[in-house]
N, C-alpha and C positions, 0 to 999 in steps of 0.2 A: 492356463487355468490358475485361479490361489493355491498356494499352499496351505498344509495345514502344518496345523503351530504344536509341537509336542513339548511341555515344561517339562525340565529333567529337574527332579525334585531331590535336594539331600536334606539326609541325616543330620543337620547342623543347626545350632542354639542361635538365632537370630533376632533384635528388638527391630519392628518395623518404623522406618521412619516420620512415616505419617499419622499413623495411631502412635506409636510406643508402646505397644502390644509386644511382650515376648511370645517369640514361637520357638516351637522344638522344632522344625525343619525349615529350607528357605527355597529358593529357587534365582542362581545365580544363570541361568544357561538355559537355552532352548533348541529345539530340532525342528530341521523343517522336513516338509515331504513334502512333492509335486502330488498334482491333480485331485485338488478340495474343491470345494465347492466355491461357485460365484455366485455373491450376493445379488442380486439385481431389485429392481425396484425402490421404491419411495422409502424412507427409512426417519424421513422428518416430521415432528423434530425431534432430534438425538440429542441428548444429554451434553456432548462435549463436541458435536460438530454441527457447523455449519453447512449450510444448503442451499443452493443454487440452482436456478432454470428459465429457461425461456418464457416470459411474462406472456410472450405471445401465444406460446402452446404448454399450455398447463398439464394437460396428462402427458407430458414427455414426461422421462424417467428425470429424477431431482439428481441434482451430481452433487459430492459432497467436493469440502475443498480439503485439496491437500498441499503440503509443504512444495514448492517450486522453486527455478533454480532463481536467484537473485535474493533467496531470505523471502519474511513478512515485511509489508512495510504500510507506511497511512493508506497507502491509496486500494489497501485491502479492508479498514478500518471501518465503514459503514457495513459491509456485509459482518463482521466479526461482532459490532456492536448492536445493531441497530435490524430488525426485519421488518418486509413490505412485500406486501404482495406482488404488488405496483412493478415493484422494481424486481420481481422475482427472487428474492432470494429470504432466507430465516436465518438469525443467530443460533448459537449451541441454547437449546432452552436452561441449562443452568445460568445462563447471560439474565436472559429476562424474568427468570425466579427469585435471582438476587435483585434487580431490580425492584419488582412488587414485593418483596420481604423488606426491601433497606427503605422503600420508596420516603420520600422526603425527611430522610431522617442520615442522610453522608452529614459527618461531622469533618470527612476529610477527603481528597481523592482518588476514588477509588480505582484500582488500575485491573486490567484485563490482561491474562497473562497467555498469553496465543502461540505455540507453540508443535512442533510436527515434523515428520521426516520427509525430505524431497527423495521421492522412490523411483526407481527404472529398473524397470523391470522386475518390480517384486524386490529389489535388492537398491537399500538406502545409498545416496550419493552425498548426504548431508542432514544435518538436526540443525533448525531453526528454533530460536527462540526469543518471542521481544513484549514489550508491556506496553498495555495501550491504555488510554487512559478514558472512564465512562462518564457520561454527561446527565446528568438528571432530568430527563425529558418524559414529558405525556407518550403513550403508546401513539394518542393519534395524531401525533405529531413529528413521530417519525418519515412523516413520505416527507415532509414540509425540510426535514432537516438533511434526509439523506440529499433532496435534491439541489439543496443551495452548496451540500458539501461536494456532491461530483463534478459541481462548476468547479470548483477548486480544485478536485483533483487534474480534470479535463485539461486547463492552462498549466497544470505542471506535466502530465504524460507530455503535452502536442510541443511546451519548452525543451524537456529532456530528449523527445527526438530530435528535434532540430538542433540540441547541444551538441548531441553525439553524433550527429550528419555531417556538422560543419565540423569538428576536432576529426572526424577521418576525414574531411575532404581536406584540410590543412596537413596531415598527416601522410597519405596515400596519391599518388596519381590517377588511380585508378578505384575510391572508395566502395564502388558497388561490387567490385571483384574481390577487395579486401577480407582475408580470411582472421580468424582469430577473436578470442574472449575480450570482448571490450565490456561486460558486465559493472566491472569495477566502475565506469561513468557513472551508471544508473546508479549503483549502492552510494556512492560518491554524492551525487543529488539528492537522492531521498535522505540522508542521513544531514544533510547542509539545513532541508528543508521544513522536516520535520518538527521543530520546537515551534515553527511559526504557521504549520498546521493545523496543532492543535490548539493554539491559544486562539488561530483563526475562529475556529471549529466549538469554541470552550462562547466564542459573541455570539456564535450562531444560535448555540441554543440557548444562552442567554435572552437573545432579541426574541426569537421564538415563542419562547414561556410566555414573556413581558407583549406578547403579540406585537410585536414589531416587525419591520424591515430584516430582514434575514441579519445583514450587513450595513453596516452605515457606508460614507463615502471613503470614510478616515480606515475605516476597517478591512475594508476588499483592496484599497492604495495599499493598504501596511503588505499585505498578499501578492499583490502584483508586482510591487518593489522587488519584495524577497525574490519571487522567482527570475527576476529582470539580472538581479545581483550577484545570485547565485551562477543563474546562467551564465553570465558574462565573467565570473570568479571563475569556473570550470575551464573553460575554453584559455584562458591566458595560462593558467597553469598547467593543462597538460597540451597546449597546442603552440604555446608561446616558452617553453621554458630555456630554450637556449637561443641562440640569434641566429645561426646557421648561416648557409650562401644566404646571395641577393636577390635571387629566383626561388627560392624556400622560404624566405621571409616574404617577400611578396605572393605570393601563393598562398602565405597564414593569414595575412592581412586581409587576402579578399576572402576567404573564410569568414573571419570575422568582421568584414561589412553585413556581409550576409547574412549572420545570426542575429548583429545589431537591428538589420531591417526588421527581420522578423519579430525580436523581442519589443520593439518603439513604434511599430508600421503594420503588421501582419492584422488581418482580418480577427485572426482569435483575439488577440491584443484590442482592438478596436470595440471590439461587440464586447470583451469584458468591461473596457472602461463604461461603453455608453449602458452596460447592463446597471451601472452603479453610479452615474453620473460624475463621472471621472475624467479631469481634463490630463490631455495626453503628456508623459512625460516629456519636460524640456531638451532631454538630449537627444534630438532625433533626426541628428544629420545623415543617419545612416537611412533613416525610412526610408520605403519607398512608396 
């Protein structure tokens, strides 16, 4: 069951940071106690969180999101920014307040500040926090935007496994028995990624407004480069960085055929170019 949250309240002269409101007392500390009540049910939309559910079964209970192990990252980004039915999920309605308050009048851009504890068990393992940046779009034009940007995400999740697949399989004899936090790849990825995310993301609703093509051909290449790049940066530097035996080097190498095939050959690869009429990139000795 939740706890409940008891503020231990003192005696002491405190200016608050956010007002600059002086107080005569403040509240530095808090007490918890076992068996509070549990919230259940629908709670969206909430002020400061987002919401999520199953588009397929609507009266299931809505989940909110919380802080997870890896950080926030883009590919959290359309549910933070952006709501659809469609796609089941709502931003914090302060998101889209500011929104219809600022609406066609950003003089500059404007960032989203997404932020939260990754909890177990009632007890924090970590505080997240990162700035996302918003795009000035029609409400009804969000399904149109969420869905050209989960293409984007899609080719970087199904790249990042296959990054991290093949760096334990160059790594381990035995990859699927392999124990231990290889987290750090992913953060490592999303972070290489990221600036080319959002400027991806920044055409999209540009072309969108403009009623265009989500993506031009120059535009979904610049994206699929990146993740090609990336991928292939990851893997040399934590799977290649010393030369080792001549059974351990050969053993990284076919690792890395393998991700080559995948990142210049693989079915995802394929379906994003012809999704945008994109002729295959030239180095693709490794395809299969």
């Amino acid at each position: 069951m939740p706890r409940r949250i008891r503020l231990v309240i003192a005696d002491e002269p405190l200016q608050c940071l956010i007002s600059g409101k002086n107080n005569k007392q403040c509240v530095r500390h808090y007490r918890t106690k076992n068996y509070g009540n549990n919230y259940v049910g629908n709670w969206d939309p909430h002020p400061f969180t987002p919401y999520k559910w199953n588009p397929k079964k609507p009266n299931e209970d809505h989940l909110s999101q919380k802080g997870q192990p890896g950080g926030i990252s883009y590919k959290n980004w359309d549910l933070m920014a952006l709501s659809c039915d469609g796609n089941g999920h709502i931003c914090a309605r302060v998101v889209d307040h500011y929104s219809d308050v600022a609406k066609r009048n950003w003089h500059e851009q404007p960032q989203l500040w997404v932020f939260g504890y990754d909890m177990d068990n009632m007890k924090p393992r970590g505080w997240y926090s990162t700035m996302m940046p918003l795009f000035n779009v029609e409400a009804e034009s969000h399904d149109d935007i969420i869905n050209a940007t989960k293409e984007l995400q899609e080719l970087a999740n199904n790249a990042l496994y296959q990054t991290r697949s093949q760096i334990k399989a160059a790594w381990f004899e035995k990859p699927s028995d392999a124990k231990g936090d290889t987290s750090f790849i992913d953060l490592d990825f999303w972070q290489k990624t990221e600036e080319a995310f959002y400027l991806t993301v920044s055409h999209i609703a540009h072309n969108i407004n403009q009623q265009q093509t989500a993506l031009s051909s120059e535009q979904a290449k610049y994206w699929r480069n990146t993740i090609q790049s990336v991928s292939e940066q990851l893997f040399d530097n934590y799977a290649l960085d010393d030369l080792g035996d001549v059974r351990s080097m050969a053993k990284r190498m076919d690792a890395r055929g393998k991700l080559m095939g995948w990142l210049y050959g693989s079915k995802n690869i394929k379906a994003f170019n012809d999704n945008h009429n994109l002729i295959a990139a030239k180095d693709t000795k490794h395809a299969k």
